[in-house]
NUDRENDREN-21315 format. One record per residue (C-alpha): residue in one letter; residue number from 1; x, y, z. Coordinates in nm, 4 decimals. Layout:
BEGIN
<r><rest>A</rest><nr>NUM</nr><x>X</x><y>Y</y><z>Z</z></r>
...
***
This chain:
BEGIN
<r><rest>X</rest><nr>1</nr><x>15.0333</x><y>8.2696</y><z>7.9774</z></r>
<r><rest>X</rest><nr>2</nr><x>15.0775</x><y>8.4403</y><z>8.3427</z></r>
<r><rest>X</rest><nr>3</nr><x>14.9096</x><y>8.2987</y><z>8.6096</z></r>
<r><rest>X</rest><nr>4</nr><x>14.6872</x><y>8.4569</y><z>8.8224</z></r>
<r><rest>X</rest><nr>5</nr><x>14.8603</x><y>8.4814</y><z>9.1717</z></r>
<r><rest>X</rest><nr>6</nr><x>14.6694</x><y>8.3557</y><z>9.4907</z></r>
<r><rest>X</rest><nr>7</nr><x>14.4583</x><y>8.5132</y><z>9.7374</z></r>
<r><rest>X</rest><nr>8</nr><x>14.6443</x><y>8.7366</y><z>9.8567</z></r>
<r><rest>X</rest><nr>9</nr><x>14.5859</x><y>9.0018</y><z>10.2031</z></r>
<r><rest>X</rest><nr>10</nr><x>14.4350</x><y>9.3072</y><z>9.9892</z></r>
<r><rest>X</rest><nr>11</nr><x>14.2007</x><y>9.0360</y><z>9.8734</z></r>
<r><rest>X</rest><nr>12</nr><x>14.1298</x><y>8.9206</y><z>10.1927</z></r>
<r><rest>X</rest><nr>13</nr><x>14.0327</x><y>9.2894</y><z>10.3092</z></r>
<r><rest>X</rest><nr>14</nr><x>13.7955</x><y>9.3596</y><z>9.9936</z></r>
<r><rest>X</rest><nr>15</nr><x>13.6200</x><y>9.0231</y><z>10.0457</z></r>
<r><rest>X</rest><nr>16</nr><x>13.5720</x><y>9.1155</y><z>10.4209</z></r>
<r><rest>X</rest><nr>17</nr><x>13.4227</x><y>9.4679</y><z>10.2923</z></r>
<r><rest>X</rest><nr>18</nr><x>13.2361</x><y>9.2655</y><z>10.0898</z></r>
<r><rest>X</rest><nr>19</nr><x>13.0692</x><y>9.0722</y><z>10.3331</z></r>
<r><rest>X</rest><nr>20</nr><x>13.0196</x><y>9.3986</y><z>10.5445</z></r>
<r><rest>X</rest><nr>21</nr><x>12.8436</x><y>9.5144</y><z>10.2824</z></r>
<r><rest>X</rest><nr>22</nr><x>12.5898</x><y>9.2752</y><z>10.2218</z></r>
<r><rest>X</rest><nr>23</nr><x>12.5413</x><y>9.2425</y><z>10.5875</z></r>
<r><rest>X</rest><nr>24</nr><x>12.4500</x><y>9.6161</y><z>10.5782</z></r>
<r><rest>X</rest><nr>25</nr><x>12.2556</x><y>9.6687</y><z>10.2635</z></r>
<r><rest>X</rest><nr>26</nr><x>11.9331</x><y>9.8087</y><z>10.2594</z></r>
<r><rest>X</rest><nr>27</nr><x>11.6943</x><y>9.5426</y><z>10.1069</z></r>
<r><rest>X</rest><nr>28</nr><x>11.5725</x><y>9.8584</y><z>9.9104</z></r>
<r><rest>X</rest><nr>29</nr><x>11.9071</x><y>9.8970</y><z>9.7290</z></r>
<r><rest>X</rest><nr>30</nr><x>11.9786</x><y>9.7431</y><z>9.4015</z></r>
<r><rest>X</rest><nr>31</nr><x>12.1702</x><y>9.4601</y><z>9.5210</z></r>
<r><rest>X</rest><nr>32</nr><x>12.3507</x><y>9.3337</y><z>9.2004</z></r>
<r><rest>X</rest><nr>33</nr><x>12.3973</x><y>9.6726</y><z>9.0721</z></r>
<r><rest>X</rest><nr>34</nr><x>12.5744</x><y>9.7895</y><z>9.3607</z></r>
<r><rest>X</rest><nr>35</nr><x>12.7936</x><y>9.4787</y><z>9.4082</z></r>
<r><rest>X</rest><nr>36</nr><x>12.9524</x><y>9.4713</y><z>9.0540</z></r>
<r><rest>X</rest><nr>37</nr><x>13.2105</x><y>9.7246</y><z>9.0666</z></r>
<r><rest>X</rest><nr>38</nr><x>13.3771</x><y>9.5177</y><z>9.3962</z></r>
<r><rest>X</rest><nr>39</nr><x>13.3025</x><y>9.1439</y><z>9.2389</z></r>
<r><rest>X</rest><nr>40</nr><x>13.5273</x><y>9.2662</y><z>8.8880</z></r>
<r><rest>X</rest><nr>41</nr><x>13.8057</x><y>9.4073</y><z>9.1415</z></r>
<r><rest>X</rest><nr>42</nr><x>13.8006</x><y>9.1132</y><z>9.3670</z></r>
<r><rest>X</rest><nr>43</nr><x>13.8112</x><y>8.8454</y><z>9.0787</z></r>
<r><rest>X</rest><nr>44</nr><x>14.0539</x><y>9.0431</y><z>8.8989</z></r>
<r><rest>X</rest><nr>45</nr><x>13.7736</x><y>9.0019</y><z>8.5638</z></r>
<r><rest>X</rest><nr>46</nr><x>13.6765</x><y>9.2991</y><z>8.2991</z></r>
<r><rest>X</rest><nr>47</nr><x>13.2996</x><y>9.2081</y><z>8.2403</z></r>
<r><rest>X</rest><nr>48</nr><x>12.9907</x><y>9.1146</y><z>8.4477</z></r>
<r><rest>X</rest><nr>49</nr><x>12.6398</x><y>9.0810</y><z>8.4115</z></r>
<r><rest>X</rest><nr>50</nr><x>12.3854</x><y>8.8998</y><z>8.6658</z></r>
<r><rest>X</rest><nr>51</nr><x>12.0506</x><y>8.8211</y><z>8.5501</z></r>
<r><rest>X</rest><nr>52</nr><x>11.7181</x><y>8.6544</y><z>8.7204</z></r>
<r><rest>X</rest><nr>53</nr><x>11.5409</x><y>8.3553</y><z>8.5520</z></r>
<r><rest>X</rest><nr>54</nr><x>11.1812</x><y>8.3768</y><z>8.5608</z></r>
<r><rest>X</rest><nr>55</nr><x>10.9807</x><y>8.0534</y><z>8.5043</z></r>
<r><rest>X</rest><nr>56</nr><x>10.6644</x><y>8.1691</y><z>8.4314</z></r>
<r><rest>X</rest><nr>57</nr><x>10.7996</x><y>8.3370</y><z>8.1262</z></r>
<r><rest>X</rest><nr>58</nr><x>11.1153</x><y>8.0685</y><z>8.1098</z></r>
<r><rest>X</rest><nr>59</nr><x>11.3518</x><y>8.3400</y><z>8.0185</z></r>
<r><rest>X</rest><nr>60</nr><x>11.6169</x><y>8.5833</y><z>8.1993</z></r>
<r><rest>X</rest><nr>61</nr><x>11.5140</x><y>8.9481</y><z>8.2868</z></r>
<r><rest>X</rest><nr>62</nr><x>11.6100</x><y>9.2135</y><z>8.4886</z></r>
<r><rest>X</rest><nr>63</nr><x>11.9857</x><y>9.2452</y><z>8.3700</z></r>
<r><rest>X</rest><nr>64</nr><x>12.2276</x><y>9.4516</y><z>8.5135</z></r>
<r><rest>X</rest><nr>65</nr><x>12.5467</x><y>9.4830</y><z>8.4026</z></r>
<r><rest>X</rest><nr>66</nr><x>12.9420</x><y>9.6361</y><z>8.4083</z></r>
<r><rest>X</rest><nr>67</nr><x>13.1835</x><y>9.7468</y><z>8.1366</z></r>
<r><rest>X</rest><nr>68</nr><x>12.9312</x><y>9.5642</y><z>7.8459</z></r>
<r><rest>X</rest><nr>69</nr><x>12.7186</x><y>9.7158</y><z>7.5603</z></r>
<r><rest>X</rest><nr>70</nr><x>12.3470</x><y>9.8000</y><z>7.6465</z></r>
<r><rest>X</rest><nr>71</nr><x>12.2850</x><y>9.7309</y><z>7.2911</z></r>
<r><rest>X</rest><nr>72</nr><x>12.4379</x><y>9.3970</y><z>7.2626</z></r>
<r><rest>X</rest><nr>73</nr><x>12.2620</x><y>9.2935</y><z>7.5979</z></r>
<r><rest>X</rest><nr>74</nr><x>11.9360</x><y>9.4032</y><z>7.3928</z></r>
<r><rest>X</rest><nr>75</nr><x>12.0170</x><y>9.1797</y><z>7.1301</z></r>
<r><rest>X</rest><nr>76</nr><x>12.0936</x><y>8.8891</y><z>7.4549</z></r>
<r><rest>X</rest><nr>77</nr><x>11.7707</x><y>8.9518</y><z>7.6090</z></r>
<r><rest>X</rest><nr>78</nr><x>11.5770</x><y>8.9591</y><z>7.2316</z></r>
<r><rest>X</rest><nr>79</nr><x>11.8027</x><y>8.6677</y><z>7.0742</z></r>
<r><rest>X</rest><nr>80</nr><x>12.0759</x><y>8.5351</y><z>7.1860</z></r>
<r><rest>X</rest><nr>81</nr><x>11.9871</x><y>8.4217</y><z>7.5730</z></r>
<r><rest>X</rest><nr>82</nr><x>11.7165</x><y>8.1498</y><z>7.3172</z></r>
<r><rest>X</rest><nr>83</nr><x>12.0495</x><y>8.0655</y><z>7.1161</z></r>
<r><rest>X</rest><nr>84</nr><x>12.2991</x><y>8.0269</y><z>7.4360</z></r>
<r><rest>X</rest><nr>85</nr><x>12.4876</x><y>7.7238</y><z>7.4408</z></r>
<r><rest>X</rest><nr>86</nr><x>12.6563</x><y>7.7067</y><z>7.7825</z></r>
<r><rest>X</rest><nr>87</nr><x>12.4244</x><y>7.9046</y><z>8.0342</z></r>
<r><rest>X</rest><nr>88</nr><x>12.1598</x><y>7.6620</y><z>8.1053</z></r>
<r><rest>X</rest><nr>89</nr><x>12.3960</x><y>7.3754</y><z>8.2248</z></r>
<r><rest>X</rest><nr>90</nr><x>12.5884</x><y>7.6233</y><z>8.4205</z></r>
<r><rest>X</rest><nr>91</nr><x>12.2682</x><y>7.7031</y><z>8.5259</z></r>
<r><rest>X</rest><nr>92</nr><x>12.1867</x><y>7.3788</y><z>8.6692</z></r>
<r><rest>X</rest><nr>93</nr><x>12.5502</x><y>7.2877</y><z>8.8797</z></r>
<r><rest>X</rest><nr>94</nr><x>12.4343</x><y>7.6208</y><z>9.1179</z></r>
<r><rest>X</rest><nr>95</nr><x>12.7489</x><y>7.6621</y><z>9.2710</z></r>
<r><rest>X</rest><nr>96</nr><x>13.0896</x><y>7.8689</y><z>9.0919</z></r>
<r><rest>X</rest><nr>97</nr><x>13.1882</x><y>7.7217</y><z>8.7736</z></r>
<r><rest>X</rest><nr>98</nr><x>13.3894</x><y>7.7911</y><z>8.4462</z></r>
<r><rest>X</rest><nr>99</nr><x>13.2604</x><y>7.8233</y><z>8.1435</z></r>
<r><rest>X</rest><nr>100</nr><x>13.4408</x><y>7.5526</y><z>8.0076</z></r>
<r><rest>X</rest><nr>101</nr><x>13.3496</x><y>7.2785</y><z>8.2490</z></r>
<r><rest>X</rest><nr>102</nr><x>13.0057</x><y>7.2684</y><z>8.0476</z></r>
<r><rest>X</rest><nr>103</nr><x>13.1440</x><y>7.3958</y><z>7.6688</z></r>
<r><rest>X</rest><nr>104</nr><x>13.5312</x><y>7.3565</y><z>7.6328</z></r>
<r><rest>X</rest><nr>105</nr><x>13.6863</x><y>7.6912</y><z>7.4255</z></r>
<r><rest>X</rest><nr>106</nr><x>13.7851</x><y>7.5280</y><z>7.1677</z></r>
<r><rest>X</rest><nr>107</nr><x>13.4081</x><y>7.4636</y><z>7.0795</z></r>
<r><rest>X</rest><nr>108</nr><x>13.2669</x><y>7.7857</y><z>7.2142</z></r>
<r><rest>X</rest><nr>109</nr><x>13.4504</x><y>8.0147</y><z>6.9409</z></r>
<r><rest>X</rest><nr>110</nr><x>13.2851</x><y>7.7961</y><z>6.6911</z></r>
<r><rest>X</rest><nr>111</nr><x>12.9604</x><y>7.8958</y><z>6.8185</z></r>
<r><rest>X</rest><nr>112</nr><x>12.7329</x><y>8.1917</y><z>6.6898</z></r>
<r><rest>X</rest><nr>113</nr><x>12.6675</x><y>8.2966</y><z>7.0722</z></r>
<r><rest>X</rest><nr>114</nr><x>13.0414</x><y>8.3497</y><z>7.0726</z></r>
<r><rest>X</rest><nr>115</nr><x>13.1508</x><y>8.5166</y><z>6.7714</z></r>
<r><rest>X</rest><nr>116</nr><x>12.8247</x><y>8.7421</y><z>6.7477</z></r>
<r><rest>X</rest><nr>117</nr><x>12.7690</x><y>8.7970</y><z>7.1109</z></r>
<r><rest>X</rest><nr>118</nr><x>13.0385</x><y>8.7051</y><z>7.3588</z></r>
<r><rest>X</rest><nr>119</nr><x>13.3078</x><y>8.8574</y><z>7.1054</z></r>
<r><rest>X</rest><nr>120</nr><x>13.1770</x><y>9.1711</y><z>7.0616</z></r>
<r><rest>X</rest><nr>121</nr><x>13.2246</x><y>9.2789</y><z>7.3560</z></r>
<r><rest>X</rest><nr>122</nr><x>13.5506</x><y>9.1219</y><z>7.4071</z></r>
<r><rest>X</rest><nr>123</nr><x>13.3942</x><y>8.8049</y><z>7.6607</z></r>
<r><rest>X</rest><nr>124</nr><x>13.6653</x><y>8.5441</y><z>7.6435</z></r>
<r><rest>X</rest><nr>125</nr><x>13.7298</x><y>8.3296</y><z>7.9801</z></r>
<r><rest>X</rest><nr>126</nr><x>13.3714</x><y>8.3226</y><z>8.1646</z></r>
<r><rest>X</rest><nr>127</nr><x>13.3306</x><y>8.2169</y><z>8.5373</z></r>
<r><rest>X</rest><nr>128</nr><x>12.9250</x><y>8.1646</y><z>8.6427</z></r>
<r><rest>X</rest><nr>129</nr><x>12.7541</x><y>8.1519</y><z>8.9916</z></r>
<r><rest>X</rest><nr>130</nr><x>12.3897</x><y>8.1063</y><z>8.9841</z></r>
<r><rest>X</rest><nr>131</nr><x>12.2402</x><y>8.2033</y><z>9.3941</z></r>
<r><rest>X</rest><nr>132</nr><x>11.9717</x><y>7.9525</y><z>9.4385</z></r>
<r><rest>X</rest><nr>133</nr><x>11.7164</x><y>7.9321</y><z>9.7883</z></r>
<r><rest>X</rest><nr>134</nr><x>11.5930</x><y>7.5600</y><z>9.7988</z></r>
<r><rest>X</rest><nr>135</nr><x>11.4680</x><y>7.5267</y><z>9.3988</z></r>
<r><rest>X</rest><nr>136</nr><x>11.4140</x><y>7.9442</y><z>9.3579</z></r>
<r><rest>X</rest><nr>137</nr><x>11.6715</x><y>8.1107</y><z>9.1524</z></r>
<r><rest>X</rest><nr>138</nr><x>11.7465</x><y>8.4056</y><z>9.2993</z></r>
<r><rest>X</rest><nr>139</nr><x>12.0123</x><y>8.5635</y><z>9.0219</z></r>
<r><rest>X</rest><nr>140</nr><x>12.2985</x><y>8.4992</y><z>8.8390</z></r>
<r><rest>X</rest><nr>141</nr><x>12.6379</x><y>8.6592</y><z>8.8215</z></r>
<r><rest>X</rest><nr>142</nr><x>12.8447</x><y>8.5488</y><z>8.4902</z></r>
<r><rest>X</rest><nr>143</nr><x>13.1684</x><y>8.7156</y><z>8.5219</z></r>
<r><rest>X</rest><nr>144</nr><x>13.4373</x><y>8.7886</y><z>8.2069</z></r>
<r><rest>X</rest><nr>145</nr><x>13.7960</x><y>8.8407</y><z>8.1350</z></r>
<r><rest>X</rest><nr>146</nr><x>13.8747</x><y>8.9708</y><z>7.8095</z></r>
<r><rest>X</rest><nr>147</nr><x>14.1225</x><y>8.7548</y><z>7.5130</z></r>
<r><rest>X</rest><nr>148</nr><x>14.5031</x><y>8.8035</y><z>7.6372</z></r>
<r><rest>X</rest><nr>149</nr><x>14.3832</x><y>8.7635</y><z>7.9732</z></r>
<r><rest>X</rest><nr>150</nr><x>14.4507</x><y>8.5088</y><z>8.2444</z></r>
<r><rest>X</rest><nr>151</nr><x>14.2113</x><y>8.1980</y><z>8.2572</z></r>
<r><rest>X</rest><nr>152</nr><x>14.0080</x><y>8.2065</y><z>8.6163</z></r>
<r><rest>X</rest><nr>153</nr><x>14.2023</x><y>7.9401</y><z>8.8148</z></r>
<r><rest>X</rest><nr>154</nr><x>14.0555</x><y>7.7923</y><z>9.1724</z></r>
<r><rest>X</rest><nr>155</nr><x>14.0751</x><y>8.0926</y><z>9.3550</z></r>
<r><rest>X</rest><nr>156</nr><x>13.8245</x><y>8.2708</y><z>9.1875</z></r>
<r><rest>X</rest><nr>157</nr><x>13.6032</x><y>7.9947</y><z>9.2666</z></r>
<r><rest>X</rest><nr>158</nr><x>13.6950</x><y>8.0063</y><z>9.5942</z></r>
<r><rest>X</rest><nr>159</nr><x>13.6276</x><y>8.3616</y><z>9.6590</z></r>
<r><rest>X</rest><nr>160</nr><x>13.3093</x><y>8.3171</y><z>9.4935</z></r>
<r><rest>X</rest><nr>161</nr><x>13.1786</x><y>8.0160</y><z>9.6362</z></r>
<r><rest>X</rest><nr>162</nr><x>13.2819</x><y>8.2107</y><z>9.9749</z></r>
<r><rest>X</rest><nr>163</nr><x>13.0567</x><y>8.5134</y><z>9.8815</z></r>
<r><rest>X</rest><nr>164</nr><x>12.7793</x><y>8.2785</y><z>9.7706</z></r>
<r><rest>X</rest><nr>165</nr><x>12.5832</x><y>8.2612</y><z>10.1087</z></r>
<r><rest>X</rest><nr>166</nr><x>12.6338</x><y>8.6463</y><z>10.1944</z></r>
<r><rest>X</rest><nr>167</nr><x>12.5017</x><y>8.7004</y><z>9.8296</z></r>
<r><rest>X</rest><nr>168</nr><x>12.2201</x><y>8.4680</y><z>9.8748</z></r>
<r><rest>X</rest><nr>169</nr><x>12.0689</x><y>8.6040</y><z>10.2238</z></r>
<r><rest>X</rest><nr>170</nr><x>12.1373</x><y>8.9690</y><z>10.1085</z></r>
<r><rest>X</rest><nr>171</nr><x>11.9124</x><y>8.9021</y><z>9.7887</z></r>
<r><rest>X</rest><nr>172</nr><x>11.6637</x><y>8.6933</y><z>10.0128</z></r>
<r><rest>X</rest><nr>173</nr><x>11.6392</x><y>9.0316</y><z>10.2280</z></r>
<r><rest>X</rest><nr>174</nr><x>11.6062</x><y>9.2549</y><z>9.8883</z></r>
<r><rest>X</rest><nr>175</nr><x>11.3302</x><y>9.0312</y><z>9.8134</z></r>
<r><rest>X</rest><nr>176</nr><x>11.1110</x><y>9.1421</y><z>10.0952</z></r>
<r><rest>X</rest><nr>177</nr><x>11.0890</x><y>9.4998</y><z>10.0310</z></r>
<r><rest>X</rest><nr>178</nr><x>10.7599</x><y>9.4634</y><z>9.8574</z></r>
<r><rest>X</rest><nr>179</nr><x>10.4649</x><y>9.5143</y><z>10.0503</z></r>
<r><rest>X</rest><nr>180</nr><x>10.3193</x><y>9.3311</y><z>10.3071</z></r>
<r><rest>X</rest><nr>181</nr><x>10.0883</x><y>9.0230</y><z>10.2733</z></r>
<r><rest>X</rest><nr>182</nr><x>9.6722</x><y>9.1685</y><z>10.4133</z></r>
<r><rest>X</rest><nr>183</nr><x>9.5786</x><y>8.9423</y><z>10.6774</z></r>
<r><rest>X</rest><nr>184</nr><x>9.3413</x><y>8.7577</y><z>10.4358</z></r>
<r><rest>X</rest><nr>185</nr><x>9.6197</x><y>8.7131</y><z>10.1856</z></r>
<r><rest>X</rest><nr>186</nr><x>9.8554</x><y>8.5588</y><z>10.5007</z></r>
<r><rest>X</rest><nr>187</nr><x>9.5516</x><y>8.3107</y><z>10.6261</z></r>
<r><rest>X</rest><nr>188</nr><x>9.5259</x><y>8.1926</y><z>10.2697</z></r>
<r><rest>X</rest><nr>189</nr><x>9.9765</x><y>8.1518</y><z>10.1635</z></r>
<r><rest>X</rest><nr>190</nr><x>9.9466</x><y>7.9914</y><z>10.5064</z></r>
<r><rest>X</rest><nr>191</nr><x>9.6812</x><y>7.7791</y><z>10.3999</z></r>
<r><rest>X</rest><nr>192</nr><x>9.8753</x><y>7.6739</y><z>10.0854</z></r>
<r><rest>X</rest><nr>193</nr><x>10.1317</x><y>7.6192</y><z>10.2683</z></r>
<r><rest>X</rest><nr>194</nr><x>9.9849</x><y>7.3610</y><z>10.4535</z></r>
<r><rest>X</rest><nr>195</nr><x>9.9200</x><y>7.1531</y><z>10.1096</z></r>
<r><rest>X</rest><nr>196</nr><x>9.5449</x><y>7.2793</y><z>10.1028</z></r>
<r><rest>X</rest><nr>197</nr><x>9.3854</x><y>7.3152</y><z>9.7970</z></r>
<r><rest>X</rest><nr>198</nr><x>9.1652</x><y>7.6416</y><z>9.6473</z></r>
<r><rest>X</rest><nr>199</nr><x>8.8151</x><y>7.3763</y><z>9.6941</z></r>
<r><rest>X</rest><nr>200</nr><x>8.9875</x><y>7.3549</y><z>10.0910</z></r>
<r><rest>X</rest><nr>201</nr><x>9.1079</x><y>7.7123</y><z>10.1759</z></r>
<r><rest>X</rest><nr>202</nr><x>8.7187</x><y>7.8143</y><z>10.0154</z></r>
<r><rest>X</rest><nr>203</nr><x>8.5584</x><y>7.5913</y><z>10.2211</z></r>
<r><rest>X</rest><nr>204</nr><x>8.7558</x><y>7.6822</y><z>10.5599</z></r>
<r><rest>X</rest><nr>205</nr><x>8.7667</x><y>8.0227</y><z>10.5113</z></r>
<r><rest>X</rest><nr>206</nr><x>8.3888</x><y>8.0801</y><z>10.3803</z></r>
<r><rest>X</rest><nr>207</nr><x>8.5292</x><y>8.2800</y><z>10.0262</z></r>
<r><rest>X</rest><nr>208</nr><x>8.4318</x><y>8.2075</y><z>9.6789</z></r>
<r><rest>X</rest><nr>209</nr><x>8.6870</x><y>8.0077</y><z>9.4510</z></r>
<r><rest>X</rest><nr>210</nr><x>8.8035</x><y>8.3299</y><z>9.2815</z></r>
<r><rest>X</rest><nr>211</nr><x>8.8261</x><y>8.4829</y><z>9.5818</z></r>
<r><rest>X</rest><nr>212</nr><x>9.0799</x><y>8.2234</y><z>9.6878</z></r>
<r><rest>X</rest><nr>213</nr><x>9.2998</x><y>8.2152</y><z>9.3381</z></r>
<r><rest>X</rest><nr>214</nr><x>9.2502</x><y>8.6729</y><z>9.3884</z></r>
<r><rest>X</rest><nr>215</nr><x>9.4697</x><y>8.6121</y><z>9.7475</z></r>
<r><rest>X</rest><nr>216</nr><x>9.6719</x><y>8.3788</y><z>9.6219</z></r>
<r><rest>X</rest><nr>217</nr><x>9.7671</x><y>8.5467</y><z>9.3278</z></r>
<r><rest>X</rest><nr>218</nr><x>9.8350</x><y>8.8362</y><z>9.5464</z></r>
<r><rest>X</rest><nr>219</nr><x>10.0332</x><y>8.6587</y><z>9.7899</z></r>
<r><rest>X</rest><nr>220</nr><x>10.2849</x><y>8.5087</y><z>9.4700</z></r>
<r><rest>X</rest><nr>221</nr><x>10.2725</x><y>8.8625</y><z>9.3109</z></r>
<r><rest>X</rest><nr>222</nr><x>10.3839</x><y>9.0024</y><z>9.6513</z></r>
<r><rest>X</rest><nr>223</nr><x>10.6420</x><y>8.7662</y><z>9.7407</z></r>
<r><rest>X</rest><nr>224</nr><x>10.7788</x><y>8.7786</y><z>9.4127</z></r>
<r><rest>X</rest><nr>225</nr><x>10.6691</x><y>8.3724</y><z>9.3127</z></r>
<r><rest>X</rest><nr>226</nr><x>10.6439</x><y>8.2479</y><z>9.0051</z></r>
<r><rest>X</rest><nr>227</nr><x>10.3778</x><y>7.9831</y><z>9.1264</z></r>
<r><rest>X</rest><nr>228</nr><x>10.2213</x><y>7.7882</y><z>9.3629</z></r>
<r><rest>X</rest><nr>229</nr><x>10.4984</x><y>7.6048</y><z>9.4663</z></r>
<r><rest>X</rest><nr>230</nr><x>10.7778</x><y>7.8948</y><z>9.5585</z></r>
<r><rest>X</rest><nr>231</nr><x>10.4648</x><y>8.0475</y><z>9.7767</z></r>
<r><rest>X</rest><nr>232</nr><x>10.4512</x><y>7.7708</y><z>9.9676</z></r>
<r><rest>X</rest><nr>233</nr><x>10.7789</x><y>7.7057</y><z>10.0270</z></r>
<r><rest>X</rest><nr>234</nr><x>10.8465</x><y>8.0073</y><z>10.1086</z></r>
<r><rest>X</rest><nr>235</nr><x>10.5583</x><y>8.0886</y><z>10.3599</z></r>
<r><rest>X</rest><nr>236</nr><x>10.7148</x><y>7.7783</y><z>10.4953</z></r>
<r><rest>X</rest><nr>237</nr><x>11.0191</x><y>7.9074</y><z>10.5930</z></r>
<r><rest>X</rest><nr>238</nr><x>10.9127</x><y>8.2118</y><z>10.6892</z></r>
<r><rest>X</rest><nr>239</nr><x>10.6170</x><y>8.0653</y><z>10.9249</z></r>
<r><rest>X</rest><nr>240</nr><x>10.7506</x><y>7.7193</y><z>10.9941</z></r>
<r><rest>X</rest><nr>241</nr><x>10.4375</x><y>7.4811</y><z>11.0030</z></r>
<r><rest>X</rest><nr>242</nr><x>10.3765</x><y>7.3280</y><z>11.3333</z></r>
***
């Protein structure tokens, strides 16, 4: 099988693009749309799709995708992702990783994901990076070559896990495009922040209960949280507690 060669200078200049890119991107812009087309010619791959995990539904929505079949994604986001041997552990190392340091080949073409997903679209050798902020999953890029291709060796792990923290503040920033917290809303993240609960942030701000769980609600729906939690930490970082 031919290897892959090293990084080489063209690479060098498209990562650097890269980077400029992110740097530059309007939080408004679709992100991992617009990135694809660069990540399959930088990694040399055929496939990609990138995905964000939603805990409050614990499933993976809002796919986007390159060079793969909208209607066996359908059947992925209706079936398959529930039947998917490989992505949760990948899932859970958060940094660049082949597929088969979590499900060797040999195992994974025995597999119904493979032959009646993966395969029909051609997916053979599979590199993942899942972009995490603290414990929130901000997306997931799972990246493809096809059968007759190279394997991924090191250096697409080392281009990715070089992109990783230009990905992850660019897709912080495209998270902030919603609107704006209402003063109220702020007093009472802020609040939550601090480790009050609703009985405390009622009795300090002079608002009924469902008043309280109404702002905070807001405040998570805003700041695109799945609960409690993420809204604190994130208020957090954005308004360090003194």
């Amino acid at each position: 099988m031919n290897r892959v060669r090293d990084i080489v200078s063209q690479d060098l200049k498209l990562f650097g693009d890269i980077v400029v890119r992110l740097q530059r991107m309007d939080p408004s812009a679709d992100l991992r749309q617009s990135i694809l087309p660069d990540l399959l010619r930088l990694l040399r791959a055929d496939f990609v799709a990138s995905y964000v995990w939603r805990s409050e539904s614990a499933n993976f929505q809002q796919g986007v995708s390159l060079n793969m079949d909208p209607q066996n994604l359908k059947r992925y986001d209706d079936w398959f992702q529930f039947r998917d041997p490989m992505t949760a552990q990948l899932r859970q190392r958060r940094r660049a990783s082949f597929v088969e340091e979590v499900l060797p080949r040999r195992d994974m073409i025995r597999t119904e994901f493979y032959n009646d997903f993966l395969a029909r679209d051609g997916l053979h050798h599979g590199i993942n990076m899942y972009v995490f902020d603290g414990d929130r999953d901000l997306g997931d890029f799972r990246i493809w070559r096809a059968a007759g291709r190279p394997d991924f060796e090191s250096r697409e792990i080392d281009l990715l896990t070089g992109l990783e923290p230009f990905l992850r503040g660019a897709m912080l920033r495209g998270m902030h495009r919603y609107e704006d917290l209402t003063a109220r809303e702020s007093d009472v993240a802020s609040l939550v922040a601090r480790g009050c609960t609703d009985r405390d942030i009622s009795r300090l701000l002079n608002i009924g209960f469902a008043t309280v769980r109404t702002h905070i609600n807001n405040a998570m729906r805003k700041r695109c949280c799945a609960n409690r939690a993420e809204l604190a930490a994130l208020v957090a970082r954005e308004k360090p507690i003194s």
